[in-house]
C-alpha positions as CSV (number, residue, x, y, z in Angstrom):
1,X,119.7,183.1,318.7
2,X,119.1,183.4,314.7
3,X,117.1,180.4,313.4
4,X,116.7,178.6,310.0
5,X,113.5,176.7,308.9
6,X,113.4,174.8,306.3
7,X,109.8,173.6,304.4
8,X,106.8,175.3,303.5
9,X,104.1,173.3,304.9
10,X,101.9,172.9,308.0
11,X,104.0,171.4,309.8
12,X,106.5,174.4,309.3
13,X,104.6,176.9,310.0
14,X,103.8,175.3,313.4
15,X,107.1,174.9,314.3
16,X,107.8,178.8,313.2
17,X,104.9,179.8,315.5
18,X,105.8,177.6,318.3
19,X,109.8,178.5,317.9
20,X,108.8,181.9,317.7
21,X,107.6,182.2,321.2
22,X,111.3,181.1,322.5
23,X,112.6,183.9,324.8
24,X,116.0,182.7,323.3
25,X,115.0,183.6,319.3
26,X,115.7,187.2,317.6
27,X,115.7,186.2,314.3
28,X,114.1,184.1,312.2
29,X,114.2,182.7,308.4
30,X,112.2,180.6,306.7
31,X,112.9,178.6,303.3
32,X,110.6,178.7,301.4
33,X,107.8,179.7,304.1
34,X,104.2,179.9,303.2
35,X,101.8,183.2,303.4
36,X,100.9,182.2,306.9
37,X,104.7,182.1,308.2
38,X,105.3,185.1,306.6
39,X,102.7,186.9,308.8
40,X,104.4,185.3,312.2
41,X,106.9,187.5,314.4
42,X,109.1,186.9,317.1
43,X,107.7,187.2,320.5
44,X,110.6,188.3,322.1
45,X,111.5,191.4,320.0
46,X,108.5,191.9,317.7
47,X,110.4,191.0,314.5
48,X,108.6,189.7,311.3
49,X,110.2,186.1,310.3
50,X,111.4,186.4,306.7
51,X,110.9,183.9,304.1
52,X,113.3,183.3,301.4
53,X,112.4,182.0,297.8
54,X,114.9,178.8,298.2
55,X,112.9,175.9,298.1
56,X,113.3,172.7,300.8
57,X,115.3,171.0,298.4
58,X,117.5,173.0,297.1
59,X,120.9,171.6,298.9
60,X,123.3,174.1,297.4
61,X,121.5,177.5,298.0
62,X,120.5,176.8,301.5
63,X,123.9,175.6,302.4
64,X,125.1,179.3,300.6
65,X,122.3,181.1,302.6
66,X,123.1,179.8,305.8
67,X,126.6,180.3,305.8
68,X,126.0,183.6,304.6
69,X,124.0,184.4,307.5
70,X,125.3,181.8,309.8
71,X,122.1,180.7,311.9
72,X,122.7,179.1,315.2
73,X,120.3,176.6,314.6
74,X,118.4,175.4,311.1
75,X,115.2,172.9,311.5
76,X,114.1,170.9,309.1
77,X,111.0,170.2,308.5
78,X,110.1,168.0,305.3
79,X,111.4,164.2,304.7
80,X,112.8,165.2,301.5
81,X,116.0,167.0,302.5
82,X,116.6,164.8,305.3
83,X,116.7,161.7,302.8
84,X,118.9,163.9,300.1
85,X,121.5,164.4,303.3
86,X,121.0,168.3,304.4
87,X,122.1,167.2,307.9
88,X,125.3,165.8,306.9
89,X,126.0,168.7,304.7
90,X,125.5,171.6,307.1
91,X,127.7,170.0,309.6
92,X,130.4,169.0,307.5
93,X,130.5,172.9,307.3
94,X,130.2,173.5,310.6
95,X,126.5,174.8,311.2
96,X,124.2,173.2,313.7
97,X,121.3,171.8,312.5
98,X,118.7,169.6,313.8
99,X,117.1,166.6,312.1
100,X,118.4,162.9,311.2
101,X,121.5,162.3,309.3
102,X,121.0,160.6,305.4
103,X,122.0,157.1,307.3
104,X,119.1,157.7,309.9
105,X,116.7,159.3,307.6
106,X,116.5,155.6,305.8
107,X,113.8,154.7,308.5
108,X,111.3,157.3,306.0
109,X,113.5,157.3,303.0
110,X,113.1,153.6,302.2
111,X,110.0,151.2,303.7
112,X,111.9,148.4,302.6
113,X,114.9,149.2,305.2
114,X,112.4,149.8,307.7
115,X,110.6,146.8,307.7
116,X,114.2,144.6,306.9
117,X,115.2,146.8,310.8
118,X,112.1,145.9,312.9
119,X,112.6,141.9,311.3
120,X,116.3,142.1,312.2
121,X,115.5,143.2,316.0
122,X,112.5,142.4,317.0
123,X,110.0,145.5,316.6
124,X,106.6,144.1,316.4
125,X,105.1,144.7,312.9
126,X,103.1,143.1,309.5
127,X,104.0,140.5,307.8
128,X,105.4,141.5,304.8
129,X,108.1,141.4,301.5
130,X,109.7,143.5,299.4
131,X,109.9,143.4,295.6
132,X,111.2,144.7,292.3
133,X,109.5,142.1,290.3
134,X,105.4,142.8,289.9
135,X,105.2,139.4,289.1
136,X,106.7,138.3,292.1
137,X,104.7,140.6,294.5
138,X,101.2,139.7,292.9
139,X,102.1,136.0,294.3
140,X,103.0,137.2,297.5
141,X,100.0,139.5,297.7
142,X,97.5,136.3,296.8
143,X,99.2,134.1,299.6
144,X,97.5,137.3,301.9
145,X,94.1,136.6,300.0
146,X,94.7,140.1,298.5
147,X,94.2,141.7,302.1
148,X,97.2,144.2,301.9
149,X,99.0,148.0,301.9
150,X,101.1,148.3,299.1
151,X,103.4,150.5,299.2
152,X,105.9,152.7,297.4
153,X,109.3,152.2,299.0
154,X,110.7,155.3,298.7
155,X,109.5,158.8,299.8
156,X,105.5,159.9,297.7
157,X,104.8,162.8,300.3
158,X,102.7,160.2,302.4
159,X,100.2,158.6,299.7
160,X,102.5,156.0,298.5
161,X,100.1,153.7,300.1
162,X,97.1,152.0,298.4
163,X,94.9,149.4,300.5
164,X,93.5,146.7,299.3
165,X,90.9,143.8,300.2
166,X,91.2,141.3,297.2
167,X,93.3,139.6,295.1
168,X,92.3,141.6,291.9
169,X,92.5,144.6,293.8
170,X,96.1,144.0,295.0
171,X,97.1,143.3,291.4
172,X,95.7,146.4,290.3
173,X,97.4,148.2,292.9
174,X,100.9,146.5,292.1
175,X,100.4,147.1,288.1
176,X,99.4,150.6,289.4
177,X,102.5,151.5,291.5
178,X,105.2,149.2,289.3
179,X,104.4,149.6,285.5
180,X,101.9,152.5,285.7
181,X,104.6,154.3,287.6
182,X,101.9,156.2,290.4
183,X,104.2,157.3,292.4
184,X,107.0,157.7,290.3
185,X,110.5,156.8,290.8
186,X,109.2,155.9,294.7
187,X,107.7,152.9,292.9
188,X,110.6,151.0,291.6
189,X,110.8,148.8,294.6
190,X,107.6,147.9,296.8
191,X,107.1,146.7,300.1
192,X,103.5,144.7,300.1
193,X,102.5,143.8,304.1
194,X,99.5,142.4,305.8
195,X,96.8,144.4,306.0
196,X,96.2,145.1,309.7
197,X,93.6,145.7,312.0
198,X,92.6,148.1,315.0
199,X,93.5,151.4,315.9
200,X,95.5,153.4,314.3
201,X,97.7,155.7,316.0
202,X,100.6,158.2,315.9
203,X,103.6,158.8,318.6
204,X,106.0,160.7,317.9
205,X,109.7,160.6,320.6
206,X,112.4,162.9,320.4
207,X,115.4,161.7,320.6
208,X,119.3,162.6,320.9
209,X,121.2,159.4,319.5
210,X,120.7,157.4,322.8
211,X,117.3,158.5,324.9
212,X,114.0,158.4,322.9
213,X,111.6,161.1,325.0
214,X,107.8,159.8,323.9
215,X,104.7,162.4,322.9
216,X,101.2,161.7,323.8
217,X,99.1,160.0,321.7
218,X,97.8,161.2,318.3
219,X,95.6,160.3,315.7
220,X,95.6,161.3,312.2
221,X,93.0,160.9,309.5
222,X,94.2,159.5,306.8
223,X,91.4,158.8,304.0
224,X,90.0,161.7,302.1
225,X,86.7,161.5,303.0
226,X,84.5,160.9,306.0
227,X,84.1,157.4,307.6
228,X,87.8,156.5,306.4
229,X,87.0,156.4,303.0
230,X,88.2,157.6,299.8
231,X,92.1,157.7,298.8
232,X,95.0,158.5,301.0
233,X,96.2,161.4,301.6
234,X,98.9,162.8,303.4
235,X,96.3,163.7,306.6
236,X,93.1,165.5,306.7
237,X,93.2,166.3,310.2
238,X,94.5,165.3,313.7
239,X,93.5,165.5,317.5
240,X,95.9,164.9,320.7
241,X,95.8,163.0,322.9
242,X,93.8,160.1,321.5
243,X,91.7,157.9,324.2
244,X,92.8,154.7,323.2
245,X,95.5,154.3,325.7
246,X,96.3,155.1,329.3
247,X,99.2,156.5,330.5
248,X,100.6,153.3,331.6
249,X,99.6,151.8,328.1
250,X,101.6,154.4,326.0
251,X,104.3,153.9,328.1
252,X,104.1,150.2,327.5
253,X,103.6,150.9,323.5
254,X,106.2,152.9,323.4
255,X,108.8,150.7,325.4
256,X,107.9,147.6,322.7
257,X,108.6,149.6,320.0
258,X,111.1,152.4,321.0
259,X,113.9,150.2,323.2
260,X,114.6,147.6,320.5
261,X,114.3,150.1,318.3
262,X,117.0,152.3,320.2
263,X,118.8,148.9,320.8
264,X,119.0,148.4,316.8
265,X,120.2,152.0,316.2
266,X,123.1,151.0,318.5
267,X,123.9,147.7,317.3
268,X,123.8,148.9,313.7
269,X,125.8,152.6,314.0
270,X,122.8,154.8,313.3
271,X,123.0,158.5,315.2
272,X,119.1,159.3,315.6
273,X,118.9,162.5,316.5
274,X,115.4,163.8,315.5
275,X,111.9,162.9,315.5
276,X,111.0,159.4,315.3
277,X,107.5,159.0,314.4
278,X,106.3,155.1,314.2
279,X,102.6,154.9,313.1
280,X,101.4,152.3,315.1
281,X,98.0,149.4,314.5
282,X,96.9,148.4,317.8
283,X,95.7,144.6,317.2
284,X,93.8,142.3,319.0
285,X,97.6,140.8,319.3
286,X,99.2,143.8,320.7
287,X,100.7,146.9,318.8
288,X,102.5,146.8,315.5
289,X,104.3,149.4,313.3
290,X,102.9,150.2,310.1
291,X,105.9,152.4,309.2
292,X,108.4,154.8,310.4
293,X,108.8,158.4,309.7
294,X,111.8,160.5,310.3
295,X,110.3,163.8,311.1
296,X,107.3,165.7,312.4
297,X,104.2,164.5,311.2
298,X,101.8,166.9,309.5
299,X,99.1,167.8,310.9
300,X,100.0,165.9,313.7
301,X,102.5,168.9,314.8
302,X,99.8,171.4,314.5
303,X,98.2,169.7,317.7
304,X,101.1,168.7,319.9
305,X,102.4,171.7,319.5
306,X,99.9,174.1,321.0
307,X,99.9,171.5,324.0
308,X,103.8,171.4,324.7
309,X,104.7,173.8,327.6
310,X,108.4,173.5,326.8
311,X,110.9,176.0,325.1
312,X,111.3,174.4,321.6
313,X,114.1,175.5,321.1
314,X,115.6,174.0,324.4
315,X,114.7,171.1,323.7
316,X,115.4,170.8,319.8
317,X,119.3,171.5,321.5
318,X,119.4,169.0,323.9
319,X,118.4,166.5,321.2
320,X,121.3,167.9,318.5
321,X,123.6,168.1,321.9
322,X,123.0,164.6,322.9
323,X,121.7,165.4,326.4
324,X,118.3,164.9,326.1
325,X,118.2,162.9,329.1
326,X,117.8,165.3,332.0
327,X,114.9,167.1,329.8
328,X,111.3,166.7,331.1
329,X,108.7,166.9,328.4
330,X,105.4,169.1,329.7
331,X,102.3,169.1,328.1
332,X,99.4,170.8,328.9
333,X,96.0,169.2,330.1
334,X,93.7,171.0,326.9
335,X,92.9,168.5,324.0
336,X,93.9,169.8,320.8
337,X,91.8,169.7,317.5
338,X,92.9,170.2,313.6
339,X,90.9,170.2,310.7
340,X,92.7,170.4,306.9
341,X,90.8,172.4,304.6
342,X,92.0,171.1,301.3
343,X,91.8,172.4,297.8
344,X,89.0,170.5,295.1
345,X,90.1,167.6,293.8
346,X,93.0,167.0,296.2
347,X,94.6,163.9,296.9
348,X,94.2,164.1,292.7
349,X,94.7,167.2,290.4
350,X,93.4,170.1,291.8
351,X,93.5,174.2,291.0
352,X,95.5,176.6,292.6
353,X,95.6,180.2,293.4
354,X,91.9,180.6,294.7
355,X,91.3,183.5,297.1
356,X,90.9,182.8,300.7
357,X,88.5,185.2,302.9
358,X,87.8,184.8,306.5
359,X,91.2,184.1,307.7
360,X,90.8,187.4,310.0
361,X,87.8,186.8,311.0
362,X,89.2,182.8,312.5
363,X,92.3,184.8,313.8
364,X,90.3,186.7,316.6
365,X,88.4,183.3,318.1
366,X,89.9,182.6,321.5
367,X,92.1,179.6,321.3
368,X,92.1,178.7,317.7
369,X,95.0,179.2,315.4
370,X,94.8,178.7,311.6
371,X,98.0,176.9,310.6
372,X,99.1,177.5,306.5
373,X,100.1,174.8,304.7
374,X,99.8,175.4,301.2
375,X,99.0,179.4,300.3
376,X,101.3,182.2,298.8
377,X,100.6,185.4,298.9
378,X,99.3,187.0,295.2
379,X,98.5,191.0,295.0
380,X,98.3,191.2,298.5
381,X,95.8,188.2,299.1
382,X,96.0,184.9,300.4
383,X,95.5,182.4,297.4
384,X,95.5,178.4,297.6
385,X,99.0,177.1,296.7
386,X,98.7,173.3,297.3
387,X,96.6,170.0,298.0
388,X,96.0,170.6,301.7
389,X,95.5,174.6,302.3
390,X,94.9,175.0,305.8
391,X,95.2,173.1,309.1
392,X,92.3,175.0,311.4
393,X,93.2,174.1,314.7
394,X,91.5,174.7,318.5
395,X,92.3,174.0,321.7
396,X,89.8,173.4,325.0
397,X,89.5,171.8,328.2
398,X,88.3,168.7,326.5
399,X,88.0,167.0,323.0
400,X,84.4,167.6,322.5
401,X,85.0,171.4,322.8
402,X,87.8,171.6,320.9
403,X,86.5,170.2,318.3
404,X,83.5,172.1,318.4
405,X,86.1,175.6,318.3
406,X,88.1,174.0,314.9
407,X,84.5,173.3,313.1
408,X,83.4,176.9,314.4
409,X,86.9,178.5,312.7
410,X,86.6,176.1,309.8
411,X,82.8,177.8,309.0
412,X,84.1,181.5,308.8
413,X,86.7,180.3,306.3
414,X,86.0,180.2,302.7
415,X,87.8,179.2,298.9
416,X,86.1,178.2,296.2
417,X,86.2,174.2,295.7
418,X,87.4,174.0,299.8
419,X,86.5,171.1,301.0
420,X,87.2,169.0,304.5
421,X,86.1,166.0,306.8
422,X,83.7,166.7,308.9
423,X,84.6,163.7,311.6
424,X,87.9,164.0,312.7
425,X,88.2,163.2,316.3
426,X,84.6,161.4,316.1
427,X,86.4,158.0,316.6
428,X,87.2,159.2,320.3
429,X,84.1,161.0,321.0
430,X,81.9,157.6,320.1
């Protein structure tokens, strides 16, 4: 099989790795691709996977690309072509591709639609409103007592979010999203809910229009800096699976949120066929959805993936084929660890284009793999090429030691202005 991968990030780069190990794939191309996918090859027959300069969002040239070389599957990776409708154009040309449609990619594209869906059936989540007056949304933010996530309704590569625990606070955060335009366009309309509290955890289920198949538990770090703190970002660092919940408890988690969820799709026409990723608050009153994505998280990919036993590829067909039913998800026992090294200043302004040593040094520890997420290559070097630069992830028998294998990888790596959080997965260790 030939096979098209579309993004640049993390997240990418872990699918290439982990779709790269398919006994199925002989070829591989990845728009744009990063410095890190670029140095991946195919298991199967040794071949390098190419990247080609066409960037996620560029509708037109992938299209031309792909019928040009007529992959059997494309991937996509990122939210933004998903919300701009890259599924529904490759297949109203005929080419396989998997990811949701523009009508299912709403559930990420717009938080208002979201939350409106989980009122409409029943999906336990904050109270909340959406607005396009700031005016308006200040009042309903002071009825909360200024407690509150306000958020950009449309797509701000995951920091459309700003937290607050007053009322001035909230009305900064309004004037700052609405009239100071933060986030751009994304702005225009905001969804202001609750603010909630607990746990915070990821699942991710892949589904195939009907049947929702449910991941482990996750849990991502969203804050910049340790002890949660600091602005959001779009995550400094995962771990799989997260202690909080048994077996039986995900199971019950998931069957809250996933079947009226499923039930909704159905009732309302949407063909799901994807990653559904619902980051969930578990409450002293049960669990309740903070949002919906439409896609792999990153860098919560970079740790389920080294745990899933399963050909990919497989099952990335069965979901596109609609028979995901008689699939059987199989994860291995290990606990999986990732720490982001990010570039100075990120989630602000920050440099690019800084040399990265150590990289072959982390490459020959046992069971650690460096994931790339924002590096190019420049006269043969590795340079920094984004906000989040690396995701340095490990894998052990337990979460103590896997952790201790991502720090150990994360010290032999150096770039000037580099800086991480040093507590991811402390939460489940305490």
């Amino acid at each position: 099989m030939k096979l098209l991968v579309i993004g640049s990030g993390g997240r990418e780069h872990a699918l290439v790795w982990k779709l790269a190990q398919s006994p199925l794939v002989t070829r591989m191309w990845c728009a744009p691709g990063n410095a890190g996918i670029a140095g991946e090859s195919i298991q199967k027959n040794g071949a390098a996977v190419e990247c080609v300069a066409i960037g996620a969002e560029d509708l037109a040239r992938l299209l031309k690309f792909a019928q040009e070389h007529r992959p059997d599957l494309t991937v996509v990776g990122p939210d933004n072509p998903l919300a701009a409708g890259i599924v529904d154009l490759f297949q109203k040309h005929g080419l396989k591709i998997w990811g949701p449609n523009q009508k299912a990619a709403q559930f990420e594209a717009s938080k208002a639609f979201a939350q409106d869906f989980m009122v409409r059936h029943g999906i336990p989540t904050a109270k909340s409103g959406t607005f396009s007056d700031p005016e308006a949304a200040k009042k309903f933010a002071a009825s909360l007592d200024g407690r509150c996530a306000v958020k950009a309704d449309g797509l701000a590569l995951g920091k459309g979010v700003l937290l607050t625990a007053s009322v001035r606070e909230a009305e900064q955060a309004v004037e700052e999203i609405m009239v100071g335009k933060a986030f751009g366009a994304a702005g225009q309309r905001i969804v202001i809910q609750e603010l909630l509290e607990g746990m915070e955890i990821s699942l991710h289920a892949l589904c195939d229009g009907t049947v929702a198949k449910l991941f482990p538990t996750s849990q991502d770090h969203k804050r910049a800096l340790d002890g949660d703190a600091g602005l959001n970002t779009g995550g400094m660092g995962t771990y799989s699976p997260a202690p909080f919940l048994s077996d039986a408890e995900l199971k019950s988690v998931g069957d809250a949120i996933l079947q009226p969820w499923l039930r909704g799709c159905a009732a309302e026409g949407i063909d799901f066929r994807g990653i559904i990723y619902p980051g969930v608050m578990l409450t002293k009153s049960g669990p309740k959805v903070l949002e919906f994505n439409a896609r792999f998280g990153d860098p919560e990919t970079q740790v389920y993936l080294p745990r899933l036993e399963n050909d990919l590829v497989e099952l990335l067909l069965a979901s596109v084929e609609g028979r995901l039913a008689n699939a059987e998800l199989k994860w291995s026992a290990n606990a999986c660890v990732c720490v982001v090294m990010a570039s100075g200043g990120y989630p602000g302004n920050y440099p690019k284009g800084k040399v990265i040593t150590g990289l072959d040094v982390a490459a020959k520890l046992p069971d650690t793999k460096v994931f790339h997420a924002g590096t190019a290559l420049k006269d043969g070097q590795v340079v920094t090429n984004g906000g989040r630069v690396l995701g340095v992830t490990a894998w052990a028998k337990d979460l103590k030691s896997a952790r201790a294998s991502a720090y150990a990888a994360v010290e032999v790596i150096h770039f000037e202005g580099a800086h991480w959080r040093r507590d991811i997965a402390a939460k489940a260790l305490r």
